[in-house]
PyMOL Python script that loads the backbone (N, CA, C, O; Angstrom):
from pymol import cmd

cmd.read_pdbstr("""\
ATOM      1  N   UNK A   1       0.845  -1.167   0.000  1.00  0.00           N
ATOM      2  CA  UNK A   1       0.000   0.000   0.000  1.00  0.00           C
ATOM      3  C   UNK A   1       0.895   1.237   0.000  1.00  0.00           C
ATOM      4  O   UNK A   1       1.870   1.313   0.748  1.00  0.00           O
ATOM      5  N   UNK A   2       0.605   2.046  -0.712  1.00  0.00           N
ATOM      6  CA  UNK A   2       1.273   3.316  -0.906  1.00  0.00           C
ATOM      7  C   UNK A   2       1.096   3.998   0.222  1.00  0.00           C
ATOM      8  O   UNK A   2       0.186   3.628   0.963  1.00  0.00           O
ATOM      9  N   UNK A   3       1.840   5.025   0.564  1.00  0.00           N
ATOM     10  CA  UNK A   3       1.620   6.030   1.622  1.00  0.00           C
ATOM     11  C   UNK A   3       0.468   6.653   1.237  1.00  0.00           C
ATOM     12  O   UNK A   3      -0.425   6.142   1.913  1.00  0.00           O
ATOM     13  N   UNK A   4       0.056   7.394   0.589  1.00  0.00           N
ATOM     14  CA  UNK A   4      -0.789   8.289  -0.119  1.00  0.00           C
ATOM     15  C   UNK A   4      -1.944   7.386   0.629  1.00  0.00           C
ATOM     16  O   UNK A   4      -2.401   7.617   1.748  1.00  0.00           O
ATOM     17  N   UNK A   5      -2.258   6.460  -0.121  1.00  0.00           N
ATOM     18  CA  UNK A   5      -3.237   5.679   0.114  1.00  0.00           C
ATOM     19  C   UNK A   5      -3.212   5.165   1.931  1.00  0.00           C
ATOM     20  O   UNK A   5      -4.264   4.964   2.538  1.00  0.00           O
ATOM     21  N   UNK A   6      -2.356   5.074   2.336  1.00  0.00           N
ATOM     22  CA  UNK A   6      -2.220   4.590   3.897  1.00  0.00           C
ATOM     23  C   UNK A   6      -2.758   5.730   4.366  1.00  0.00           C
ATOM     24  O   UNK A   6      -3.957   5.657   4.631  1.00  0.00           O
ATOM     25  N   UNK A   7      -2.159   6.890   4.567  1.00  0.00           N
ATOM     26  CA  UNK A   7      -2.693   7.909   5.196  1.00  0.00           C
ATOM     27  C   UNK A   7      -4.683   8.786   4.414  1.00  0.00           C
ATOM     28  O   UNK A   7      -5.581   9.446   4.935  1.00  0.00           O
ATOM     29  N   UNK A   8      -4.493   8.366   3.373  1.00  0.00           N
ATOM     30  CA  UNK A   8      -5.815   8.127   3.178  1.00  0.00           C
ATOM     31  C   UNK A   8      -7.415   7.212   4.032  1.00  0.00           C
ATOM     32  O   UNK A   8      -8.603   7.459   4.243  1.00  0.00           O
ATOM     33  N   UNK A   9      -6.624   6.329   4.221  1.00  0.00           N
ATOM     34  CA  UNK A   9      -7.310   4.879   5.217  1.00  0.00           C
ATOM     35  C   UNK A   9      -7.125   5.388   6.795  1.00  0.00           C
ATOM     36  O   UNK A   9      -7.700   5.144   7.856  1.00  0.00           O
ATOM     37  N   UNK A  10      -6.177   6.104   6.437  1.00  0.00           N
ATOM     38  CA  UNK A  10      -6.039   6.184   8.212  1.00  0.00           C
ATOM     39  C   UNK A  10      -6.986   7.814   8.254  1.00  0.00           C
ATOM     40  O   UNK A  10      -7.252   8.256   9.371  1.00  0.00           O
ATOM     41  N   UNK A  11      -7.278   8.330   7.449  1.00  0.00           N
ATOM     42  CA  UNK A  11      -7.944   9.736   7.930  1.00  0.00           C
ATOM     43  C   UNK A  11      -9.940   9.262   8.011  1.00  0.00           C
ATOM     44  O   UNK A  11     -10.823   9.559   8.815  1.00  0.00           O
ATOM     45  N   UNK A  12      -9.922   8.467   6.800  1.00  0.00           N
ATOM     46  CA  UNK A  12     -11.200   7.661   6.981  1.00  0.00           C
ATOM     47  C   UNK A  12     -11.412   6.692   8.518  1.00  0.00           C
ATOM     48  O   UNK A  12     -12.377   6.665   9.282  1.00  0.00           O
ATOM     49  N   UNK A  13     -10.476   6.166   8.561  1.00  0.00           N
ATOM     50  CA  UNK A  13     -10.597   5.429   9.980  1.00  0.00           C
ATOM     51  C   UNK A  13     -10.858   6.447  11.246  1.00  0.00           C
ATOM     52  O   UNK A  13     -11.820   6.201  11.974  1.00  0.00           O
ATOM     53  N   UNK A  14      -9.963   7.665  11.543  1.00  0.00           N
ATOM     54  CA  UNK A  14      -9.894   8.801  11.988  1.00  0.00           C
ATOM     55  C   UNK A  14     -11.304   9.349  12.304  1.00  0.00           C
ATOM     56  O   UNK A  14     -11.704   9.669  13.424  1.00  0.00           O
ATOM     57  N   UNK A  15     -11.988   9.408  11.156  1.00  0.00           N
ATOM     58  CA  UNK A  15     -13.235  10.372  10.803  1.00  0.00           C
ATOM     59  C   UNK A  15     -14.595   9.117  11.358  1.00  0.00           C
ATOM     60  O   UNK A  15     -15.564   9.146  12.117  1.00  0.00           O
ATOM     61  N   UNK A  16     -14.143   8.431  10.740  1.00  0.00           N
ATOM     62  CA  UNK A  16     -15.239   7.332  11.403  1.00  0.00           C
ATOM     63  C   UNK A  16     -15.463   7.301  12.791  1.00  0.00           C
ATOM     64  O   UNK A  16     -16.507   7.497  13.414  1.00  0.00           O
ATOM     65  N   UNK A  17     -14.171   6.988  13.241  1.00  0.00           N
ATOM     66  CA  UNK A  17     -13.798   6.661  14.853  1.00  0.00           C
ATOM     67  C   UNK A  17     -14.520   8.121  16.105  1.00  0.00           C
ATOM     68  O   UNK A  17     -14.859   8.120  17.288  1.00  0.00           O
ATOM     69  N   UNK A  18     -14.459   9.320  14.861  1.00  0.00           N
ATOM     70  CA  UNK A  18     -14.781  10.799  15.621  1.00  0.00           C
ATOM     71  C   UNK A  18     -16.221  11.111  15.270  1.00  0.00           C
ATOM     72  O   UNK A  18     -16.588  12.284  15.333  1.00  0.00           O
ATOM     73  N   UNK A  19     -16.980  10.261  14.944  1.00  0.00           N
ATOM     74  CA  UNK A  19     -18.550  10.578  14.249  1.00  0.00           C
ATOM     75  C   UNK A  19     -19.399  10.235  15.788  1.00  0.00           C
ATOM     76  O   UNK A  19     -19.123   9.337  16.584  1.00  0.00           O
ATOM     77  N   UNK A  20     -20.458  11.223  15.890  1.00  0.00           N
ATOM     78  CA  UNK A  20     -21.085  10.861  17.122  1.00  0.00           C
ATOM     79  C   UNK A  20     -21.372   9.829  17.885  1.00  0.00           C
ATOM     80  O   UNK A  20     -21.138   9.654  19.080  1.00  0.00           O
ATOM     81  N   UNK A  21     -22.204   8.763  16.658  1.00  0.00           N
ATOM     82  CA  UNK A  21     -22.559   7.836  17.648  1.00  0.00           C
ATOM     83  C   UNK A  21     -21.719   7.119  18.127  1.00  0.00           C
ATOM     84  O   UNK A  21     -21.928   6.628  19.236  1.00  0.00           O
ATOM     85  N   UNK A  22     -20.769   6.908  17.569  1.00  0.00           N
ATOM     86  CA  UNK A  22     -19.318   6.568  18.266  1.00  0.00           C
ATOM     87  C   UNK A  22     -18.640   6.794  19.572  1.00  0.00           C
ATOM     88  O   UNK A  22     -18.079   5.934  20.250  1.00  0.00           O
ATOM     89  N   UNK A  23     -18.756   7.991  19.822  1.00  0.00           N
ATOM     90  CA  UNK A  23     -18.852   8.854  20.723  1.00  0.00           C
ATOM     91  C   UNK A  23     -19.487   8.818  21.928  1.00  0.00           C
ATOM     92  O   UNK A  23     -19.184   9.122  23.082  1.00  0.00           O
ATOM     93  N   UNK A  24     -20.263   8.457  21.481  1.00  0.00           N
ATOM     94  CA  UNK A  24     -21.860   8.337  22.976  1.00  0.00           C
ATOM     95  C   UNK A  24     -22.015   6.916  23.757  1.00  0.00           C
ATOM     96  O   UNK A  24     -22.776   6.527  24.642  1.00  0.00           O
ATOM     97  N   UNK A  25     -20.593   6.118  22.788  1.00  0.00           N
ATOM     98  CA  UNK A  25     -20.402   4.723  23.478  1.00  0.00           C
ATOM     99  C   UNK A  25     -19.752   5.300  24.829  1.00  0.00           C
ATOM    100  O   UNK A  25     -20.359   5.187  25.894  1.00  0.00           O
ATOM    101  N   UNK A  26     -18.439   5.951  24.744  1.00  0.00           N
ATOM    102  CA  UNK A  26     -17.847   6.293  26.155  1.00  0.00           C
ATOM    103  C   UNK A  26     -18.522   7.276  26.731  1.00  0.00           C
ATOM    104  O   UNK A  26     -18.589   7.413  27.952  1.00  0.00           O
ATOM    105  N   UNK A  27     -19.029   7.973  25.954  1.00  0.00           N
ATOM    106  CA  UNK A  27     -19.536   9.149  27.271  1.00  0.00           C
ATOM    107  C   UNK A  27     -20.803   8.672  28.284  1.00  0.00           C
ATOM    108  O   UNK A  27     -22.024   8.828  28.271  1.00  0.00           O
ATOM    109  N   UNK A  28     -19.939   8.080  29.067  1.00  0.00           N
ATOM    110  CA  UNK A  28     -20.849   7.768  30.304  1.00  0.00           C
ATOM    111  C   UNK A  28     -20.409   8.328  31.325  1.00  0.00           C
ATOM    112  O   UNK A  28     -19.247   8.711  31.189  1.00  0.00           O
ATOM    113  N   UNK A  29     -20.925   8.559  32.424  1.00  0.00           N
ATOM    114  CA  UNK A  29     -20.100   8.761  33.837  1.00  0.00           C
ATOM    115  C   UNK A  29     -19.327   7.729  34.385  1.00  0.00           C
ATOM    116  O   UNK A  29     -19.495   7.634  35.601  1.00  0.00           O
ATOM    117  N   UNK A  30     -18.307   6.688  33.768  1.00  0.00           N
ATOM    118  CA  UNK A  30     -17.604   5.579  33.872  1.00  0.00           C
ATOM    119  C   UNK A  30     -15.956   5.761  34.244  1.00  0.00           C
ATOM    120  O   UNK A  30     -15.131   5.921  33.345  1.00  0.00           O
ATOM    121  N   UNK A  31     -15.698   5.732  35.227  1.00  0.00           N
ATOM    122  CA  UNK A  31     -13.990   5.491  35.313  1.00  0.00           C
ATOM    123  C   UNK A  31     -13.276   4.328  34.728  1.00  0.00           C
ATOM    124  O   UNK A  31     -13.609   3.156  34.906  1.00  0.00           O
ATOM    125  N   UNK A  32     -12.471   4.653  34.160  1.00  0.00           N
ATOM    126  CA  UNK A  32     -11.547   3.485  33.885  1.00  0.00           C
ATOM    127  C   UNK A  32     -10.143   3.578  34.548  1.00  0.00           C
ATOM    128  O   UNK A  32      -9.173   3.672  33.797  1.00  0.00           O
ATOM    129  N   UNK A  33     -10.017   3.566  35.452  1.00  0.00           N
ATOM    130  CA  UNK A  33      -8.559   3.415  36.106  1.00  0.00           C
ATOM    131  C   UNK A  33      -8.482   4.832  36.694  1.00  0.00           C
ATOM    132  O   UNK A  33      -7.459   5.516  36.664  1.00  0.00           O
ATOM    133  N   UNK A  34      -9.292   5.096  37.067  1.00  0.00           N
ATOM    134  CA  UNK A  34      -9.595   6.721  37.331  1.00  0.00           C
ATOM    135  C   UNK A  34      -9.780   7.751  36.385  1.00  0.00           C
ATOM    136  O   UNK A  34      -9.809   8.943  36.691  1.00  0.00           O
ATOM    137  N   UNK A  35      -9.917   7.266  35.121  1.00  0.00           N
ATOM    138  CA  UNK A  35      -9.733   8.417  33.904  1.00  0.00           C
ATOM    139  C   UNK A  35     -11.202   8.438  33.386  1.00  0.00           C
ATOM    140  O   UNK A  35     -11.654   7.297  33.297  1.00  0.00           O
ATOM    141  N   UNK A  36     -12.024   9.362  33.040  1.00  0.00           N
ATOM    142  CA  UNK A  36     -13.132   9.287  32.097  1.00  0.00           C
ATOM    143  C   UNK A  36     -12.901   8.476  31.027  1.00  0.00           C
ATOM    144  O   UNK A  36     -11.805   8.436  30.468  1.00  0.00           O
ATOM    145  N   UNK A  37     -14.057   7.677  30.621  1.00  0.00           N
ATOM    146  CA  UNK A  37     -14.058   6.694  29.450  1.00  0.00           C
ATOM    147  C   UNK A  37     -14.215   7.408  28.204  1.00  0.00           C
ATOM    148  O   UNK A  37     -13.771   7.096  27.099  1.00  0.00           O
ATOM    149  N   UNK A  38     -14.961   8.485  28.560  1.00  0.00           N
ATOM    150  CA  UNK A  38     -13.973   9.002  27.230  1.00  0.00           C
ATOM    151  C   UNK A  38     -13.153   9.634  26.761  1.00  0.00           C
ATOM    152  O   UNK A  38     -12.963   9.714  25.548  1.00  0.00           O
ATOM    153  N   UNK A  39     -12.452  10.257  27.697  1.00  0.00           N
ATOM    154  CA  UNK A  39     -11.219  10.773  27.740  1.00  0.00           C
ATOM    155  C   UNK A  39     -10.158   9.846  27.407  1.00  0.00           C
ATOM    156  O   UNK A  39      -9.172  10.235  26.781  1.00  0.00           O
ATOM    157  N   UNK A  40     -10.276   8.793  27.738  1.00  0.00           N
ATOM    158  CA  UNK A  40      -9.621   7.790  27.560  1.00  0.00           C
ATOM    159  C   UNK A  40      -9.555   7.091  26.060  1.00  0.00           C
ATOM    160  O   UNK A  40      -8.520   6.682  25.533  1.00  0.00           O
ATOM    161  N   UNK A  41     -10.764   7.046  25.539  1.00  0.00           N
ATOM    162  CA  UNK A  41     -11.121   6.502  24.134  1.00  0.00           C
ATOM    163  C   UNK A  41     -10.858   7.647  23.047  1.00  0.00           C
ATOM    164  O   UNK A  41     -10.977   7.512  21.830  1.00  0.00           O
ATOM    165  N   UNK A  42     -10.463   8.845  23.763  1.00  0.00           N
ATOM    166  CA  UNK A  42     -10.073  10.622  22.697  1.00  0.00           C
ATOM    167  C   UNK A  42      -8.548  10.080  22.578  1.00  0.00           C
ATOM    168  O   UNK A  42      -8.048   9.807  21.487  1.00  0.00           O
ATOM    169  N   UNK A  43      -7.724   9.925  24.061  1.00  0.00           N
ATOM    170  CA  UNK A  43      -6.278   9.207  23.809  1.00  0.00           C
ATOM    171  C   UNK A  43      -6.008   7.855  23.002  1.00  0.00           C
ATOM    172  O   UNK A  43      -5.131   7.120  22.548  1.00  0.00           O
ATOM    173  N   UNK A  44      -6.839   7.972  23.087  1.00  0.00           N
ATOM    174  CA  UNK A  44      -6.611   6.121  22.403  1.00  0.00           C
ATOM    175  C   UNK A  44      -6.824   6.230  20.571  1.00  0.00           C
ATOM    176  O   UNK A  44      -6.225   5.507  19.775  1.00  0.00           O
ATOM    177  N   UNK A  45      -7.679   7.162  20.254  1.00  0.00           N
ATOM    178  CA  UNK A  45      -7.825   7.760  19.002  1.00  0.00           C
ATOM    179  C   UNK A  45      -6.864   8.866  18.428  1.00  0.00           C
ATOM    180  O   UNK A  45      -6.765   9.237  17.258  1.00  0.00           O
ATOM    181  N   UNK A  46      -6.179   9.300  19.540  1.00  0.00           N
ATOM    182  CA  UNK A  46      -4.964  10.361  19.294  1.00  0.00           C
ATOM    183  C   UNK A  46      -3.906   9.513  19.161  1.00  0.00           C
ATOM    184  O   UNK A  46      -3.314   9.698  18.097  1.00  0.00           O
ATOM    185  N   UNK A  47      -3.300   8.374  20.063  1.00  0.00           N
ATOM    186  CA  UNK A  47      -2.451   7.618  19.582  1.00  0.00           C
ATOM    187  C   UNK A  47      -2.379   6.598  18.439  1.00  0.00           C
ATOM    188  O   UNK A  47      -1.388   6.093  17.912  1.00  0.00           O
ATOM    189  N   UNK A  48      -4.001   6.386  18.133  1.00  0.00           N
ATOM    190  CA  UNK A  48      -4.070   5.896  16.525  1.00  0.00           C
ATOM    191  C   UNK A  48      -3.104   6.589  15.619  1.00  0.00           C
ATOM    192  O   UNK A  48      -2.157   6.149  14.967  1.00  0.00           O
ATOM    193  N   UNK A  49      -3.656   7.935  15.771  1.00  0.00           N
ATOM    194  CA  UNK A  49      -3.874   9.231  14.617  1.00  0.00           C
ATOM    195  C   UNK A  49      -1.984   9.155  14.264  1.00  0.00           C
ATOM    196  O   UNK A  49      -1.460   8.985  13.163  1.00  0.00           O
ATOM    197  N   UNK A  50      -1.409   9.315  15.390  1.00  0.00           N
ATOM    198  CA  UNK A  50       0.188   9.277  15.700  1.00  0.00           C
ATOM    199  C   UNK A  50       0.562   8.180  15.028  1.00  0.00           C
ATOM    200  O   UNK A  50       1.125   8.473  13.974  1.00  0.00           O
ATOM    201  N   UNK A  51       0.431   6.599  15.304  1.00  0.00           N
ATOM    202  CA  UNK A  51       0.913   6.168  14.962  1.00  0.00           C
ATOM    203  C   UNK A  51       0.556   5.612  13.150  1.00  0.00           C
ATOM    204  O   UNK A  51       1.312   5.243  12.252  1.00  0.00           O
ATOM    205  N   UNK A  52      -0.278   5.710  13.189  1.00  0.00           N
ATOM    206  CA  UNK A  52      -0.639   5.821  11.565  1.00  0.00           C
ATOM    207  C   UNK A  52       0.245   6.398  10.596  1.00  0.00           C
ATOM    208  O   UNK A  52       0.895   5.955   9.650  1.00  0.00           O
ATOM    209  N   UNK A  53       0.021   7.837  11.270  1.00  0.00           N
ATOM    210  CA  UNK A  53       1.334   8.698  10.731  1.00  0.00           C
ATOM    211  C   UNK A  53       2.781   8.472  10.393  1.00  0.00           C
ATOM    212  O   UNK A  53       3.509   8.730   9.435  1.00  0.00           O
ATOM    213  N   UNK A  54       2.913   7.849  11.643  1.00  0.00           N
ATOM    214  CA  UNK A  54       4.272   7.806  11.750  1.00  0.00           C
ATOM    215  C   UNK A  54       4.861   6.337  10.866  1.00  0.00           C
ATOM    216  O   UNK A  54       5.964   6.143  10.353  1.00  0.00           O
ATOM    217  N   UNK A  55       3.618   5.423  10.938  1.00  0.00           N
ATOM    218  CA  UNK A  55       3.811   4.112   9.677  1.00  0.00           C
ATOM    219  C   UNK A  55       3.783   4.518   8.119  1.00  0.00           C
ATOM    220  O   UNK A  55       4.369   4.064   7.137  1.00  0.00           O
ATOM    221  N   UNK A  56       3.002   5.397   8.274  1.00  0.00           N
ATOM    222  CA  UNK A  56       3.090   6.041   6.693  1.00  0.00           C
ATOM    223  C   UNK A  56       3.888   6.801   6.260  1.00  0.00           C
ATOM    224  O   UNK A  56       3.873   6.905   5.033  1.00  0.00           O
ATOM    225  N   UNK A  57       5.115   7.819   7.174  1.00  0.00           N
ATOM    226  CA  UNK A  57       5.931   8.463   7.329  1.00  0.00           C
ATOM    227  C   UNK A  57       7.432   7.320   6.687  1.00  0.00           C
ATOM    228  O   UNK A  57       8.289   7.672   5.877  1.00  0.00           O
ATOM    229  N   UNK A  58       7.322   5.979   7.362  1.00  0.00           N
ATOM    230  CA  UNK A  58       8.527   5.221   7.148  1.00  0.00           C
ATOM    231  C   UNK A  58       8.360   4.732   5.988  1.00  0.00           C
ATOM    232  O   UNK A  58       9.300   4.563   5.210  1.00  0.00           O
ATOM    233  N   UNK A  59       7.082   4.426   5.708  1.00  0.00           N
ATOM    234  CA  UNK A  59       6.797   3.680   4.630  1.00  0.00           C
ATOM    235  C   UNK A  59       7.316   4.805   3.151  1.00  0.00           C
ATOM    236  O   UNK A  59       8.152   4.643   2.262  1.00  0.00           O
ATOM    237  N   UNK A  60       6.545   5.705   3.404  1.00  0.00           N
ATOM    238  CA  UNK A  60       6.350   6.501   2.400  1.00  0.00           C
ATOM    239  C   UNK A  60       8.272   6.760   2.068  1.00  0.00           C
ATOM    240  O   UNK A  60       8.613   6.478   0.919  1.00  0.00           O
ATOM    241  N   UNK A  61       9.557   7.328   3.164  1.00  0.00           N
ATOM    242  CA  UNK A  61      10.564   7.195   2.396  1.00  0.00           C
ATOM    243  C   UNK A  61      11.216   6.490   1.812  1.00  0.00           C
ATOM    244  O   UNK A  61      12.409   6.770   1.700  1.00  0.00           O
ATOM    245  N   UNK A  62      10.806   5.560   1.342  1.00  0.00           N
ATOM    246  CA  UNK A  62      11.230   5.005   0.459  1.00  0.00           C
ATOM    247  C   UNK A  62      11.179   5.323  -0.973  1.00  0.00           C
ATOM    248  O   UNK A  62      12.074   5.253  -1.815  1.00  0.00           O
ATOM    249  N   UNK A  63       9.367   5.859  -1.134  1.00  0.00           N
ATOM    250  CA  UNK A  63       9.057   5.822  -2.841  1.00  0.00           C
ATOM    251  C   UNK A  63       9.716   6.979  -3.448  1.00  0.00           C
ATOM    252  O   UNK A  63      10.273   7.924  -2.889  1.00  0.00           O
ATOM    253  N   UNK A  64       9.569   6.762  -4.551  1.00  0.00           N
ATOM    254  CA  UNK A  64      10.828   7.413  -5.368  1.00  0.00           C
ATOM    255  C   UNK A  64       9.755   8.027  -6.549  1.00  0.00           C
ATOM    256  O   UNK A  64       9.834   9.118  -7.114  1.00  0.00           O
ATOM    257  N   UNK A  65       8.705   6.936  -6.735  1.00  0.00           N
ATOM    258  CA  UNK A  65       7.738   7.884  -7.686  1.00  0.00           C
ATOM    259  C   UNK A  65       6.705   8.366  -6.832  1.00  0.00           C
ATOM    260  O   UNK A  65       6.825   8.370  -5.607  1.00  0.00           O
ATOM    261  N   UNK A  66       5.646   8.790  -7.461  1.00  0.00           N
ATOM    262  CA  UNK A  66       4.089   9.776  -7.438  1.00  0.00           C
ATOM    263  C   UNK A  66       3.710   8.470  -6.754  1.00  0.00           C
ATOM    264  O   UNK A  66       2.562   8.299  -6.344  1.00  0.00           O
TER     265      UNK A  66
END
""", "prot")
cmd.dss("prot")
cmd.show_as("cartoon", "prot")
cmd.util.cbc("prot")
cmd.orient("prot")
């Protein structure tokens, strides 16, 4: 898979993951280890976002064409 296309998949995954009803799974009044559940599930979608990046970042120096 091309970078282009990786970071493509990963902004769709991104956008999906940030759509309401999605959303309204953690927002409960729920601790998880003392942290809000969804505070917790915002980090957990921020370290997606990072590491996506950063796979498509290694991947991508390599290509040499478009």
């Amino acid at each position: 898979m091309k970078a282009r296309e990786l970071l493509t998949a990963g902004f769709v995954l991104v956008a999906t993951l940030l759509v309401w009803p999605l959303l309204g799974i953690p927002n409960r009044p729920v601790l998880v280890a003392g942290v809000p559940a969804l505070a917790l599930y915002l980090f957990a979608v921020w370290a997606l976002v990072i590491a996506v990046l950063a796979w498509a970042a290694l991947r991508g120096s390599g290509d040499d064409g478009p």
